[in-house]
Structure formats: structure tokens, C-alpha cells
N, C-alpha and C positions, 0 to 999 in steps of 0.2 A: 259329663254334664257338670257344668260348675255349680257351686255353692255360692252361699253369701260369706261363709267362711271361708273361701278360699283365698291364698291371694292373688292379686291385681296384675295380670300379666301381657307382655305385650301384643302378644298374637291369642285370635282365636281360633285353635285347630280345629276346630268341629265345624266351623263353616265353608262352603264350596270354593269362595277363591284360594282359601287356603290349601283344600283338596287338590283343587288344579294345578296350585303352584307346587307340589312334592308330586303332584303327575309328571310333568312337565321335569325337574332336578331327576326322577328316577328312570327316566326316558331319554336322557341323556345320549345323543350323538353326534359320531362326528363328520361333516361330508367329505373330510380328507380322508376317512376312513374302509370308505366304498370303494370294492373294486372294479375298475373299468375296463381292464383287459379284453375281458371276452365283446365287451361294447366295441373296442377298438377295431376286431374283427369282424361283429356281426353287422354292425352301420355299412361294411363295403360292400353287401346285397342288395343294397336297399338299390333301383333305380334313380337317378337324377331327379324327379320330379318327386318320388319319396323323400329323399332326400330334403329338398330344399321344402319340402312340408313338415319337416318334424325340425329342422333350422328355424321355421316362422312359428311353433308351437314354444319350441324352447327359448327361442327372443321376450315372447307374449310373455310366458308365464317367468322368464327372469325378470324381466320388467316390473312386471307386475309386484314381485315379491321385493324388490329394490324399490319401489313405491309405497306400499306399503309400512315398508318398516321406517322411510323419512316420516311420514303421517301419522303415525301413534302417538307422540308424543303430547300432542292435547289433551287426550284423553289420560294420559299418565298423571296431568295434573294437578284435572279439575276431581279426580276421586279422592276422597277423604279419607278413605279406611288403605291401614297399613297391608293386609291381606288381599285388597285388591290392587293395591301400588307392587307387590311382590310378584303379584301374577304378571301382571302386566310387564314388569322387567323379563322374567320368561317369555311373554311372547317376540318383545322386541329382539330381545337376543334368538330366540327362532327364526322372527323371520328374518334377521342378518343368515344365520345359516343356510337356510333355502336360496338366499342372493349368492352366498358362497357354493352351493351346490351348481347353482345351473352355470358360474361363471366357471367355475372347474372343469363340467361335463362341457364346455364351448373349447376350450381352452387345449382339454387331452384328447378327448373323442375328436369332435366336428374337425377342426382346425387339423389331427392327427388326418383325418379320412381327405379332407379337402387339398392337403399336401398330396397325398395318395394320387388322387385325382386330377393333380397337374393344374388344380385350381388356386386363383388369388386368396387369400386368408379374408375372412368373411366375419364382421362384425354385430355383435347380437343388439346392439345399439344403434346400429343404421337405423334409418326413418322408413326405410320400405317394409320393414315389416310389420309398423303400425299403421291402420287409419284412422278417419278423425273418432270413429265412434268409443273407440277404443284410448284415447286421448281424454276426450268428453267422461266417459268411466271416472276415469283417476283422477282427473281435473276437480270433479263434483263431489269424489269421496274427499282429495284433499279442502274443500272449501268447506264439507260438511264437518271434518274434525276442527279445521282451525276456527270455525263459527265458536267452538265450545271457550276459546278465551274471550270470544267478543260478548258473547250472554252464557252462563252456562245454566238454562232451562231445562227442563225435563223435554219440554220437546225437540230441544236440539242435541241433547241428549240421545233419547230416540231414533234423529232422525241418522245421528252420527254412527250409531248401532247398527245400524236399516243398511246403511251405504257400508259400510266397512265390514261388519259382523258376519249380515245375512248374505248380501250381494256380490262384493269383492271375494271374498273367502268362502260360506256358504254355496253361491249358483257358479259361478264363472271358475273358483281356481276349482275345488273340490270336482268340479263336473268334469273338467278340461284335465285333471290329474285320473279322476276313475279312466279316463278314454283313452289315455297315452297310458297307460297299464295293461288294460287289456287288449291294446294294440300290440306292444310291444311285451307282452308276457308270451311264456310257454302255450296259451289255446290258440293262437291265431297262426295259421299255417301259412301265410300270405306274406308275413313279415318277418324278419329276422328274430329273434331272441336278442334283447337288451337286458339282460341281467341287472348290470351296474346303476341304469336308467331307472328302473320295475322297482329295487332299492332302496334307490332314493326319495322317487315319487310315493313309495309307502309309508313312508316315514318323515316323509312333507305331511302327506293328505291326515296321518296319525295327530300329527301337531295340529293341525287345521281343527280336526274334530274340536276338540278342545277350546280353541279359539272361538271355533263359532258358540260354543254350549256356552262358552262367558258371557259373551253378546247375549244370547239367547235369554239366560237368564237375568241378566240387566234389565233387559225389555219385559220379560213377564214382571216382574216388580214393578217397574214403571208403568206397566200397566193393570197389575190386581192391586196398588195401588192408588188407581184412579187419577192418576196422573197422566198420561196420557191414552186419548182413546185408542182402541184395536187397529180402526180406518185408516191413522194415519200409519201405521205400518204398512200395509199394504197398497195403501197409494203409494208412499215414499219408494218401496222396491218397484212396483207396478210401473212407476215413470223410471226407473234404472235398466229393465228386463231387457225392452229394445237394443239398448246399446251394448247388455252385454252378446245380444242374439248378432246385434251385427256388428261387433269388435272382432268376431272369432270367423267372420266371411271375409276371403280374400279379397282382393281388388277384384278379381278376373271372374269372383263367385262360383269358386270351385270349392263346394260342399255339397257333395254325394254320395247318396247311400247306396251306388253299387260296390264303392270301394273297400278295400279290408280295413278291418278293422272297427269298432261301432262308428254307426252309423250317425248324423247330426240328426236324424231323426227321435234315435236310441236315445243320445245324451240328452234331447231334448225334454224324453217322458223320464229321464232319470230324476234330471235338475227337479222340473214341475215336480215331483213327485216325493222328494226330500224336502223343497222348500216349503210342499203342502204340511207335510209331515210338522213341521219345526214350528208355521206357523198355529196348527194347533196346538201344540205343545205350549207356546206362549200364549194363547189367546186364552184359552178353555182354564178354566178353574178347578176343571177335574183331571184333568193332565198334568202332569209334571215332564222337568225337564230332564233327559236321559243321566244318568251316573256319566264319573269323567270316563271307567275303562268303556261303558259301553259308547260311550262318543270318540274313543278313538280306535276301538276296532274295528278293523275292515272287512269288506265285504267281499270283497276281488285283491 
């Protein structure tokens, strides 16, 4: 705890972005560092139509993470404080690494397996793997960051949180990462064993923690400061939910729960059920918002 005699220094270590940001440096990985070998092998069990479903998972969520990381940099900033501009350098550079991961695991696995297979080499960037909902997503969160040069208000502030923080990172990647883990982990008998994959995605979703707890706490201030009301948080994710429900349904609308793996049922009471979580955490004055180790350890 500082003094009044103390002197005047540039960082304050006792506060949370700071915390996150020596989370974040002491968590340090690298995706060129994952081994893929045993992935190499086990991807060649998978049937054709497995196959080409965990190729539309892994487009989704590369995308996703190479969108995100062009779209932060509004919020880098409109913040004021040097210990949240540090953190923030941490995430950007995380999610460059996550864009490096999935273009790696496209790159030595898929394209390794898809040679195998006597198939044409197959791009994670094609347009058939996205629909419009899923377009509309990232379109909304990019228009909600860059609103923050046009006014930078508390409630677009908020609303910039709501879309990037809670929704993007929060419901969609965090839900869609527990589901390809436990699909592709050691319990599921149905599926191969992805080692290299399980990995990676743990140590994405480890980052993510974090990321959303930032968010998180931005919003609880912005709001036990009476700067923005509760309502508009959950209106602002409330009109997002839809399109992340149906960015993750195929064209053909093949999401079912007889197949391995969890179920879109499952992930559905997962998401609802974490994001229940988070919003009380911010809303409620008697809640606080989780410590950084407890927000990036996992559960699965």
C-alpha cells in the first residue's frame, strides 16, 4: 500500500490490470511449440463427415481469433491508465497467437490428413464455412469497438465490452473451445484423441479467462458507478445471443445431440450458465469479480 511518502511511480502494481498483465507475461506460450504428431495420426479415424466438421469448427474459431485481434485496437486507445494499456498489449498479442495456432494446426494436421486422403488442400478462409449470422457477429463487434473513436461514452464503452468481452470471447469462443476439448480429449470414446488440439485449445480458453475477467471488470465499474445501467448490458448481449446461436448451425442444420461428443444442447446450459454467472458477478454489489488464477483455470 502506498504512502504519501512514497515516491511517485509509474505503474500501480496492486491494481487488477496490472495483475492480469504479469498473468498474462508469466503464462507465456508458444503455438509453435505444441506437439502435433500424435494429431497427425489420430485426425485419420475420424470419418469424412467428422472430418469436414471439426475443418468448419476450426475455420469458425480461426476467424474468429484473426478478427478479433484486427478490432482491439480502439479500445487500446481510448483508455487512459498505463496498466490498462499494458494489459491490453497482452491480449492483442494473445490473440495474434491463437490466429497462429489454428493457422498452424490447418497448415501441419488438416492439409497433412487431406494429402493422405487424395483430397484437394482445403482453405480455412473459404466462404463456405461461414454464414451470414456469423458475419453479422463480427461485423457488430467490429462497429461496436470502432464507435469508441467516434464518441468514446461510457455507454459505448459498455456496449463495446457487452460485444467483445462478454459475447465474442465470453459465450461463442469460450463455449465452442470447452466443446472441441471434450470432444477431442481422453473421455470421448467416439473420437480420436487430439492431444496437440486439447493443448492448444487450453491454453487459448486459459487466455480467454482473463480477457473476459478484464471486460468484466470494466463493466462492473461502469456500472457501480452509475454510469451505465445493468439493462443495457443485457439487452446489448440479449440482441447478440441469436446470431451467436446461429453462426455455429450449419447450412444443412446439422446440430445434434445424438452425435459424440457434447451435445448443442449441453453447450447451450454451459454458455447460459457461465454468462448467468459473470452477469451477476458484474451486476450485484455484493459479488465481486473472480481473481485472475481463478478466471483462467479450467474446468475440463
Amino acid at each position: 500500500m502506498a504512502t504519501e511518502s512514497d515516491p511517485a511511480m509509474q505503474l500501480d502494481t496492486s491494481i487488477r490490470s496490472h495483475n492480469y498483465y504479469r498473468n498474462a507475461v508469466k503464462k507465456h506460450w508458444d503455438p509453435h511449440e505444441i506437439d502435433l504428431e500424435a494429431d497427425r495420426e489420430g485426425i485419420a479415424e475420424l470419418p469424412e463427415p467428422a472430418f469436414e466438421a471439426l475443418k468448419e469448427s476450426l475455420a469458425l474459431f480461426g476467424a474468429g481469433e484473426e478478427s478479433v485481434t484486427e478490432d482491439l485496437a480502439p479500445l487500446a486507445v481510448v483508455l487512459e491508465d498505463i496498466d490498462d494499456q499494458m494489459f491490453l498489449t497482452t491480449q492483442l498479442y494473445e490473440e495474434s497467437k491463437h490466429t497462429d495456432f489454428f493457422d498452424r494446426y490447418w497448415r501441419e494436421v488438416v492439409h497433412a490428413e487431406e494429402e493422405r486422403r487424395g483430397q484437394a488442400l482445403s482453405s480455412p478462409t473459404d466462404d463456405r464455412w461461414f454464414n451470414d449470422a456469423y458475419d453479422e457477429l463480427f461485423e457488430r463487434n467490429e462497429r461496436a469497438m470502432a464507435r469508441l473513436l467516434e464518441a468514446d461514452t461510457p455507454e459505448n464503452r459498455a456496449k463495446a465490452h457487452c460485444h467483445y468481452h462478454l459475447t465474442i470471447e465470453g459465450i461463442l469462443a469460450q463455449t465452442g473451445y470447452y466443446g472441441l476439448t471434450l470432444a477431442y480429449g481422453e473421455n470421448e470414446p467416439e473420437l480420436p484423441d487430439l492431444p496437440g488440439l486439447v493443448e492448444g485449445l487450453k491454453l487459448v480458453r486459459s487466455d480467454e479467462g482473463r480477457h473476459v475477467g478484464f471486460g468484466m471488470a470494466k463493466l462492473k465499474s461502469l456500472v457501480s458507478d452509475g454510469d451505465v445501467e445493468p439493462d443495457l448490458l443485457r439487452e446489448t448481449v440479449g440482441e447478440l445471443v441469436p446470431l451467436v446461436q446461429d453462426s455455429l448451425v450449419s447450412d444443412d442444420g446439422a446440430t445434434s445431440d445424438s452425435g459424440p461428443g457434447p451435445s448443442p444442447s449441453q453447450l447451450s446450459e454451459y454458455a447460459y450458465t457461465k454468462h448467468e454467472q459473470r452477469m451477476q458477478q458484474i451486476t450485484s454489489a455484493s459479488e465481486n469479480i473472480p481473481d485472475v488464477e481463478e478466471l483462467t483455470e479450467l474446468e475440463a
